[in-house]
N, C-alpha and C positions, 0 to 999 in steps of 0.2 A: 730705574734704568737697568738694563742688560748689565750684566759682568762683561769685562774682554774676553772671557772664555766661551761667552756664548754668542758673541758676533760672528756674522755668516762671513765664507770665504769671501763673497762679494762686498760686505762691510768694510771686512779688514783691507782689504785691496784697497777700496776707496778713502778709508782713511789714512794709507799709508799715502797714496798717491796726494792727498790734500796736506801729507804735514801735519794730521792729526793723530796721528795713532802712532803709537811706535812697537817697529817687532820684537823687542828685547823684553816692553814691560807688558806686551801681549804674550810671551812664551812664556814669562814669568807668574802674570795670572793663570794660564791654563797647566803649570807644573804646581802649582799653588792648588790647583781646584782637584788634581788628580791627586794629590798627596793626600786631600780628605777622601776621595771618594774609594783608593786603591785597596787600603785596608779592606775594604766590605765588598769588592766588585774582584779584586786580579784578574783582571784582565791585559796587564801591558808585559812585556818579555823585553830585557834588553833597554829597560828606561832609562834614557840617558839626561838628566836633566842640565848640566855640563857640556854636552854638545850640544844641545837644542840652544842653550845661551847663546854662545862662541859662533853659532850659526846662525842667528838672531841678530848678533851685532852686525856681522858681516852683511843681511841683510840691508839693518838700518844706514850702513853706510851708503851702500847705493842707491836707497831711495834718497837719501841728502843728497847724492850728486847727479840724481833724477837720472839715473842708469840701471832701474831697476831689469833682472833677468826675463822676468815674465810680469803677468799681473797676480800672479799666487806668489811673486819671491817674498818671504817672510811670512807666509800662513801655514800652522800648524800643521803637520800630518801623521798619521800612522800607519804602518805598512804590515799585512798579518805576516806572521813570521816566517812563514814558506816561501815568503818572494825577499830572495836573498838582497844580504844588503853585507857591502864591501867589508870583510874583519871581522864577521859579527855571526858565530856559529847559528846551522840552521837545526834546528831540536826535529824539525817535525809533527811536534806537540806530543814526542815519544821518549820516556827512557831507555829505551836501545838503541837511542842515533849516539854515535860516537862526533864529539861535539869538535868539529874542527872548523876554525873560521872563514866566511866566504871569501874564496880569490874574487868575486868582483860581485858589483849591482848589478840584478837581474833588471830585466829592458824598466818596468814600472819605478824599481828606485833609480836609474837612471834619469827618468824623462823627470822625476821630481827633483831631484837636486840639481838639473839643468837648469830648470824654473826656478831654485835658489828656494823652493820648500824647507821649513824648518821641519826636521825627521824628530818628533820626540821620541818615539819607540816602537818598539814590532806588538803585535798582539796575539794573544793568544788560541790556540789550536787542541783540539784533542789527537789523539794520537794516528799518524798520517792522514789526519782529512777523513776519517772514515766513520765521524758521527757526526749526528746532527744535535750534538751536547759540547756544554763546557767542561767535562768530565777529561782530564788528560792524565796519563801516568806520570809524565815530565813537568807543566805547570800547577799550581793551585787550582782547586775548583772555583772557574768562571761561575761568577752571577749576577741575572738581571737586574739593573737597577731598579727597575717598576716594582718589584716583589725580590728580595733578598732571597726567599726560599724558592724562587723559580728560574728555570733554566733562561740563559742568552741564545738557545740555540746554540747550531754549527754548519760548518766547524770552523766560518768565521767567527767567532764565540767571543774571541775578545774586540771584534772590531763593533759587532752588535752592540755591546756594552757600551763600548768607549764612543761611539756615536750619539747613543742617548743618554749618556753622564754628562756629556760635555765636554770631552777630552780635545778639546780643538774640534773645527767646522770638519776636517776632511779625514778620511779612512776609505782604506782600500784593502778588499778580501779577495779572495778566490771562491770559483762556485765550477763543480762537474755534475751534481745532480739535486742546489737548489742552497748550497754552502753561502751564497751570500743574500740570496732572497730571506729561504726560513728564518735566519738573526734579525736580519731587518724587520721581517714581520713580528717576529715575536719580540724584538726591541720598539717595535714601533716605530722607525727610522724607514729612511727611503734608501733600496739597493739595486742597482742595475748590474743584472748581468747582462753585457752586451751581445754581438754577434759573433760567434767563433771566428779570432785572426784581428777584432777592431780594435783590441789593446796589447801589442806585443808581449807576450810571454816566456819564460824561459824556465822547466823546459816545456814545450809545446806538446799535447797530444788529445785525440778526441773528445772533446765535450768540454775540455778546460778552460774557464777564462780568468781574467782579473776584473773587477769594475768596483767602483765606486759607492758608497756606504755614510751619506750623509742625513741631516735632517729636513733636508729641502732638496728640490729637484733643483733648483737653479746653481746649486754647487755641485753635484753630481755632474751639470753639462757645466763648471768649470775646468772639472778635471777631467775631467772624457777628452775637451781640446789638448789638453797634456798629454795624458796616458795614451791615448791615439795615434801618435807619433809614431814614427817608423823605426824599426830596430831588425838588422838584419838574421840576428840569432834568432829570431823566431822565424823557424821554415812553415810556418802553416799561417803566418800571419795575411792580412788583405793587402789589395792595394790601396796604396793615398788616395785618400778622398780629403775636398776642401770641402768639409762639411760644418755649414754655420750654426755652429752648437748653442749658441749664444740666441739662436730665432725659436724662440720657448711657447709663440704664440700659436695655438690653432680653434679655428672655428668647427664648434660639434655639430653644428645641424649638415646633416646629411651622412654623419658618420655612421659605418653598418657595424656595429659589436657583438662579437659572440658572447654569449654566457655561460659557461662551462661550470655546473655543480657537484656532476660527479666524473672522477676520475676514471670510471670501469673498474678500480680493484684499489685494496689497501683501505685505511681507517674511515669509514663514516664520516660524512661532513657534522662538525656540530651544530645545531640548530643556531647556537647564539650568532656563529662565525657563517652561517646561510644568511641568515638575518642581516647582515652588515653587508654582506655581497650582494645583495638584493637591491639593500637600497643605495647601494653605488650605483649601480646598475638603473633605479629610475632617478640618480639626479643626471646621470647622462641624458636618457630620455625625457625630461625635461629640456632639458635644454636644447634639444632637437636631435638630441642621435637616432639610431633605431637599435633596439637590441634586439638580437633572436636567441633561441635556445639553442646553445651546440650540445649534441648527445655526445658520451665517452668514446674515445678511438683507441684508447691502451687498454691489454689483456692481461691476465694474470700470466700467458704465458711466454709473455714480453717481461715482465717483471724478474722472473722465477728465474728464467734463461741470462737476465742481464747481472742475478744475484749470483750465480753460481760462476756467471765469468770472473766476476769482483772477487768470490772467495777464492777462487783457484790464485790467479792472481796473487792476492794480500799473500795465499800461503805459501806461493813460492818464494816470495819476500822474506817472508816472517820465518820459514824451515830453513831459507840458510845461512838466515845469523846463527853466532855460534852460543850455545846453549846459556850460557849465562845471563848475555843480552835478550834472548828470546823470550827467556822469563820474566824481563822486564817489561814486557807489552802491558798494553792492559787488558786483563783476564776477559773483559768481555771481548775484545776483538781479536783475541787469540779462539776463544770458542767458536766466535763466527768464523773466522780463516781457516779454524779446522773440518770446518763442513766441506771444504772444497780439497781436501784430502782424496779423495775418491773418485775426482770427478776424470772420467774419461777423454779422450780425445772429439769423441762427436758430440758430448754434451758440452764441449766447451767451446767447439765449432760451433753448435747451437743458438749457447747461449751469448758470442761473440754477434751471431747475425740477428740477433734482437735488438742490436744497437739501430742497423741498418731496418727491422719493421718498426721501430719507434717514429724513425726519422720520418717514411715514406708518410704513416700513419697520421702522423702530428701535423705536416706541410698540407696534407688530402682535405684532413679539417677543418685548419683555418682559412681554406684558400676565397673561401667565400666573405671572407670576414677582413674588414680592415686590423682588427685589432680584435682582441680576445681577450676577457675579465673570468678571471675565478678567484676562491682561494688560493692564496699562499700555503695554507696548510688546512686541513681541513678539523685540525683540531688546536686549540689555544699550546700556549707552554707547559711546562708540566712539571716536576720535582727537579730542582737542581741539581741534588747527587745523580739521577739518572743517565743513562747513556744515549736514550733516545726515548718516544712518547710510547713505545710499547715496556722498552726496557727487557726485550726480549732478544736475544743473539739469533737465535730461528725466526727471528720474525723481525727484522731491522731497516728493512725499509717502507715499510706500510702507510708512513706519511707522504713519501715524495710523490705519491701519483700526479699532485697538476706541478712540479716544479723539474724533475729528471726529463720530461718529454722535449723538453725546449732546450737541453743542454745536447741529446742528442740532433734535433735538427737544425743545432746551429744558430735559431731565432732567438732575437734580442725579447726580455723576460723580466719587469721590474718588479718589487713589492711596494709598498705605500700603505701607511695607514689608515682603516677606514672605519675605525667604530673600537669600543671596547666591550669585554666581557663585563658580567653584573659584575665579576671579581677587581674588572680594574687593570686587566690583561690585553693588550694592544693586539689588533687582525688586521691581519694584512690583506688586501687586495692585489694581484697580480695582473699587470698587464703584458700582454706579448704582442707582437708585432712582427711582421713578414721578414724574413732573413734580411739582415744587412738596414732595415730600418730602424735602428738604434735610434736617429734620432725622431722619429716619430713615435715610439715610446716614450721618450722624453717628454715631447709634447701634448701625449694627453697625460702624462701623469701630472704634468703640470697645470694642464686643465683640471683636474679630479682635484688638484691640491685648491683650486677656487672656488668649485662646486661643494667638497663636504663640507660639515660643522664646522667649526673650529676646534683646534686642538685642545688640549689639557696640559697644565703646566708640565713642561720636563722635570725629570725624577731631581731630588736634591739629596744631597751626600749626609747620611744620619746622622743627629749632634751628638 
C-alpha cells in the first residue's frame, strides 16, 4: 500500500471528503517522510512543520463539519521561495538579499490558503532565478533524488526535488526561460508552464509565470483551477475564463503534431534523449495522430541578443548593491553579469528586440501544428555542484533552446516523462500548445501519460 505521503492530491481530497483520511496524520506522514529525505536532497527553505500541523487541524475541522474551503483544503503544498508568502523573508536563492519578512502573500500563496492548502514550506532556488542548477549562495546545494550526485535542475530546484521525493502531491515553481519545465524533466515529474497572465503573479513581467509541478497531470489541472483565479495585482494577468480543468480526456486520431529535434543553436540533442522523443512521437501515431517534422525557427542571434539583455540587466542589479553584499553573489553569476558591463545602448536595444523575433518566430511555427513535442532539454542532468550543463558563465544558456522560445511567446509549454537514460536519469518530453491553450496541454499530456510504459518506482530516502 502507498504511504499518505504518496497519495495524489485527488486521493487525499477524496479521502478527506469520505471521512477516511485525515489532514493532520497526512501532514504528519509527509513531514515525517521529508525529515528522512532532507538531510540528502535540501531542497525546502522556511520548513515549518508547526504550522503545516496547526493548519492541518484547522483543515480537519471543517471537513468534520463538511465545510471544507475547496476540494485541496488540507492537501500538502509547497511554494518556491520567490512567491512571497505573508512574514516569511524572500532570499531570492541569494546571499546579498537583505532578509526582511514579506508584508503580504503574493496572488499563488493567496489563492492556496483560500483553498485552506496546508503550506509546508517554500523551496529552494539558486541565486535570483538565473540558473538552471541547484547550486545557491544562500541555501545548501539542491540534489536530485534519482542520483544523489546529480543536479534537480532550476531554478525551481527545490520544487523538482520535492516533487519527486514525495514531499506532498503539490508544488508550484516559476519558469521565464524553461525554470520549471528543465526540473520537471530532469526530476522526472510533470510541470506546466502555462499561458502568460493564466496564473496571477506578483510581480508580473515578460515571459514570467507560476504553474504547477506534480507527479501526475491530473493534479497539476487541480491546482491550475486554484492558482487561475483572479487577482488584481497582477497588471498583465488574463481574463476569467470558466475553463473545465477537470475534462482531462482527448481523442488522438486526427491530431496534427510537430516534432521538433533541433533547436537551431545551443547543446546537441543526446542520442539517448532523441531516442525517447522518438518514440513518444510514434505512440502518438499509433494511436492515430499524425506527426510531421518541424525544422528549427530560433537563431543564435536571438539567443546572443536576449543573453546580453539578461547580463546588462542582472549587472545593473548586482553593481548597485553595496560592495559587501555584491560579494556575496555567487562567483559564477557575478562573472556572467559582468559581461554585460559594456554593453551599449543599441546592443541592448538589440538584444531587448530578440524577445519580440522569438516570439513572431515561435507563433510562425507552430501555427500548422496543433501541438508541438520536443526535448525538454536536449541533454540529460549533469553534476550536482554545477551551475548549469556547460558550467560555463560565457556559455550559460546553450541548453534552453526548445524551453526559453515558448516563455517568450507566451504559449503554454509542459515537461513529462518519457524514457530514461542507460544511467537511470529521467527525459523529459515537452509539449506546447497555441497561446492561451493551457488546457489542451493538459490534455494530451495526459494522453502521453496512457500511451508510454509504465513508470519506475519513485526515488526512496537512503537508509
Amino acid at each position: 500500500m502507498a504511504g499518505l505521503h504518496e497519495l495524489s492530491a485527488a486521493e487525499l481530497s477524496a479521502g478527506y471528503r469520505a471521512g477516511e483520511l485525515s489532514p493532520v496524520e497526512v501532514a504528519r506522514a509527509v513531514i515525517d517522510h521529508i525529515a528522512r529525505w532532507e538531510p540528502h536532497l535540501q531542497a525546502t527553505y522556511a520548513f515549518d512543520p508547526e504550522g503545516a500541523l496547526a493548519q492541518a487541524a484547522a483543515s480537519e475541522a471543517r471537513w468534520r463539519k463538511r465545510e471544507p474551503l475547496d476540494p485541496l483544503d488540507g492537501v500538502p503544498v509547497t511554494l518556491k521561495e520567490n512567491i512571497a508568502t505573508r512574514g516569511v523573508p524572500m532570499p531570492l536563492g541569494t546571499a546579498a538579499t537583505e532578509l526582511v519578512p514579506a508584508a503580504e502573500d503574493a496572488p499563488p500563496a493567496a489563492r492556496l490558503r483560500e483553498a485552506g492548502a496546508v503550506l509546508l514550506a517554500k523551496t529552494t532556488m539558486p541565486d535570483y532565478g538565473m540558473l538552471s542548477s541547484g547550486l545557491s549562495s544562500f541555501h545548501p546545494l539542491t540534489r536530485n533524488p534519482w542520483d544523489l550526485s546529480k543536479n534537480p535542475g532550476g531554478s525551481s530546484a527545490g520544487a523538482g526535488a520535492a516533487a519527486a521525493a514525495g514531499y506532498g502531491p503539490l508544488h508550484v515553481g516559476t519558469d521565464i526561460g524553461g525554470s520549471i519545465r528543465l526540473p520537471a524533466g530532469w526530476c522526472g515529474v510533470f510541470g506546466l508552464k502555462p499561458s502568460l497572465g493564466r496564473i496571477p503573479i506578483k510581480p508580473p513581467y515578460a515571459g514570467r509565470v507560476a504553474g504547477p509541478m506534480t507527479r501526475s497531470v491530473h493534479d497539476a489541472a487541480l491546482l491550475m483551477r486554484v492558482l487561475s483565479r483572479p487577482d488584481w495585482r497582477d497588471t498583465m494577468s488574463l481574463p476569467v475564463q470558466d475553463i473545465a480543468w477537470d475534462q482531462l480526456q482527448r481523442e488522438p486520431k486526427g491530431l496534427k503534431l510537430g516534432l521538433q529535434l533541433d533547436a537551431g543553436w545551443g547543446l546537441a540533442v543526446d542520442p539517448e534523449i532523441a531516442a525517447a522523443v522518438q518514440a513518444a512521437a510514434r505512440a502518438f501515431e499509433a494511436a492515430g495522430a499524425v506527426v510531421e517534422a518541424m525544422p528549427p525557427f530560433m537563431t543564435r542571434e536571438m539567443i546572443d541578443g536576449m543573453d546580453r539583455f539578461w547580463r546588462l540587466r542582472s549587472w545593473l542589479d548586482i553593481s548597485a548593491l553595496p560592495p559587501a553584499r555584491r560579494d556575496k553573489v555567487l562567483p559564477y553569476i557575478r562573472a556572467w553579469a559582468e559581461g554585460g558591463a559594456g554593453i551599449d545602448a543599441a546592443q541592448l536595444f538589440h538584444g531587448y528586440n530578440q524577445m519580440g523575433a522569438m516570439r513572431e518566430a515561435a507563433v510562425a511555427a507552430c501555427r500548422r501544428f496543433d501541438f508541438v513535442l520536443s526535448p525538454t532539454s536536449p541533454v540529460p542532468t549533469y553534476a550536482a555542484e554545477w551551475a548549469g550543463p556547460t558550467n560555463d558563465p560565457q556559455r550559460p544558456l546553450e541548453h534552453i533552446g526548445f524551453t526559453l522560445p515558448f516563455n517568450m511567446s507566451e504559449q503554454p509549454s509542459a515537461s513529462i516523462n518519457c524514457g530514461w537514460t542507460a544511467a537511470g536519469l529521467p527525459i523529459g518530453l515537452q509539449i506546447t500548445g497555441h497561446r492561451h491553450d493551457d488546457l489542451g496541454v493538459l490534455q494530451v499530456a495526459a494522453l502521453f501519460e496512457q500511451l508510454r510504459p509504465p513508470q519506475r518506482p519513485w526515488p526512496q530516502p537512503p537508509r
